[in-house]
C-alpha angles and dihedrals in degrees: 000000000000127000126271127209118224115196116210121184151141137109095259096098103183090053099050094044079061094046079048098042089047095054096048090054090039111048109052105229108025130128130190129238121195138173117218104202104168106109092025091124087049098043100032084224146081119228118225126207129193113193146160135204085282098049147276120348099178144003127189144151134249126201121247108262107217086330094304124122097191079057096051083048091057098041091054101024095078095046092052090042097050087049085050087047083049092068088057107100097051078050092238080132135051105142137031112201113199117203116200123210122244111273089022099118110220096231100064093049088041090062094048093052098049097038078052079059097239115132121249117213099183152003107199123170116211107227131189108196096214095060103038093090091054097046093043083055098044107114095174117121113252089240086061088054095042090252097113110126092195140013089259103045105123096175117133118221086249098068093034096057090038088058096043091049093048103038096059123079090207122048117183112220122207109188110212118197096264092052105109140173097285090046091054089039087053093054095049099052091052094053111012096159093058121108108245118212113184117217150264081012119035126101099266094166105063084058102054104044080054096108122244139220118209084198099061092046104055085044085059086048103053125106099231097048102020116142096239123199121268135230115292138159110188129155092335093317128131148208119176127180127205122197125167137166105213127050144256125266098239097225099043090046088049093043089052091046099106092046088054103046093048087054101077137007086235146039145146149165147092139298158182137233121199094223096051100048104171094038117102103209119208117219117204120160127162129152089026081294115122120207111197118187141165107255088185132260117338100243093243091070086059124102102239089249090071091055092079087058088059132095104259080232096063085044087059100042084057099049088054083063100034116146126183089227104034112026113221091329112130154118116271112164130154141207132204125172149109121278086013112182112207097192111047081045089051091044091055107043089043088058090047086060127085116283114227097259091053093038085054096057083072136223098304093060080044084063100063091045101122114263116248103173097059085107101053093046096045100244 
């Protein structure tokens, strides 16, 4: 038997205590490991807890790595883990749970773990419905509300909480007594492929102990590939998804942002701007913030030589878009939110794209529209 490694992560604290609290009753053998990272600028240490379903077995500190704590986390995390993987063979140790504190994000730890060659047999994020809608709207920057991991982390609440729902494959659910219909209905249209295991009842551990690959989930998590969500319409809940063949006109799509950001709580995807052909664009907004990143050439720019060099994932996700013209260029941007309305969001992004005449001068006129972007990539 060897020892798998359970993440479990989110803002919402009191969810993930109970996911916590459920694996350590549930899976004979397993301890927990958490980083308390609160007063770490104060301190200029985390503090580090080992515990089982009975109570603490160890506390210690760890120095402050370049005035990070998360830094401070992955430099002591493996070490801790490897002495834990060490009991194995007596079986004192089964399961390692990591709990995550608040703003860590559980890709990053789940690459660590895995690069340390230790196995990873879950990422679960700990969700409480109800609260789900105001996190999803909190624009604030995580050093405002005292989640800040590091003096630069200039991450908001909104984008933190939208990359640890959607990362993870199992999300534990803890229904409080204000979660309702809209809020579940919610959960389930921004990550509708996620295991749900409902708390303080649910069988957590077999989900965690299901084995995990950090490959496969940065490649769900890729622009380019990622498994968006659907259409849906439930309990006043949306889902709208936009696809188009032909691209937006730059200053026409950054003049219509803030309309676009404020339509739904969530939404996602990837674009194309006319006067970057070969770039894919990677939307992200949460909180009624837009990230806006390069995700690489579309694969469509590539000489064919470079394909066998990408994933066969990637070459899928391409074929699904294919068009004789453009390749798998295209626009693929969806909405989730309460209240969402479809057409006022369709009406706007259609009048962002080329119109035929423009669309008619051809690639190289595209070429010379002003560039509106340059801000967001850092040109």
């Amino acid at each position: 038997m060897s020892l798998s490694v359970a993440l479990v992560g989110g803002l919402h604290s009191a969810a993930r205590e109970a996911a916590v609290r459920r694996l350590l009753t549930t899976v004979p053998g397993s301890v927990a490991l958490h980083h308390d990272l609160t007063a770490a600028a104060a301190r200029g240490t985390v503090t580090r807890t080992v515990r089982d379903a009975t109570g603490p077995l160890s506390t210690g500190t760890v120095p402050l790595v370049d005035d990070c704590a998360c830094c401070a986390l992955r430099e002591d995390l493996v070490p801790e883990l490897r002495r834990l993987a060490d009991r194995v063979p007596d079986g004192a140790t089964r399961l390692a749970v990591v709990e995550l504190w608040d703003s860590v994000e559980p890709k990053a730890m789940a690459e660590v773990v895995t690069a340390a060659g230790l196995t990873v047999g879950s990422v679960i994020t700990a969700v409480d419905p109800a609260l789900l809608l105001p996190y999803l709207g909190n624009g604030d920057d995580l050093a405002e509300a005292g989640l800040a991991a590091a003096s630069t982390d200039r991450r908001t609440v909104a984008e933190t909480w939208a990359r640890q729902l959607e990362y993870a494959p199992v999300l534990a659910v803890l229904d409080g007594p204000d979660a309702d219909d809209e809020d579940r209905a919610l959960l389930a249209q921004l990550h509708p492929t996620a295991r749900r295991v409902h708390l303080p009842e649910g069988d957590l551990a077999a989900a965690a102990l299901a084995g995990f690959d950090v490959e496969v989930a940065a490649a769900a998590q890729h622009p380019a590939c990622a498994l968006l969500p659907q259409e849906a319409d439930v309990h006043g809940v949306g889902t709208y998804v936009w696809h188009r063949n032909r691209p937006f006109h730059p200053v026409r799509l950054y003049e219509a942002l803030e309309d676009l950001c404020c339509a739904a709580a969530r939404s996602r995807g990837r674009f194309w701007l006319a006067d970057r052909p070969d770039t894919l664009l990677a939307w992200d907004a949460a909180g009624g913030a837009l990230c806006v990143e390069s995700a690489g050439p579309w694969l469509a720019s590539l000489p064919d030589a470079a394909w066998e060099m990408v994933p066969p994932v990637r070459r899928a996700a391409a074929a699904l878009d294919w068009h004789p013209e453009h390749g798998d260029r295209c626009q693929h941007l969806v909405f989730t939110s309460p209240g969402l309305d479809r057409e006022r969001l369709a009406a706007v992004l259609d009048s962002c794209l080329l119109t035929d005449a423009e669309l008619a001068a051809g690639p190289e006129a595209w070429q010379g529209l002003p560039s509106a972007f340059d801000a967001f990539l850092g040109v």
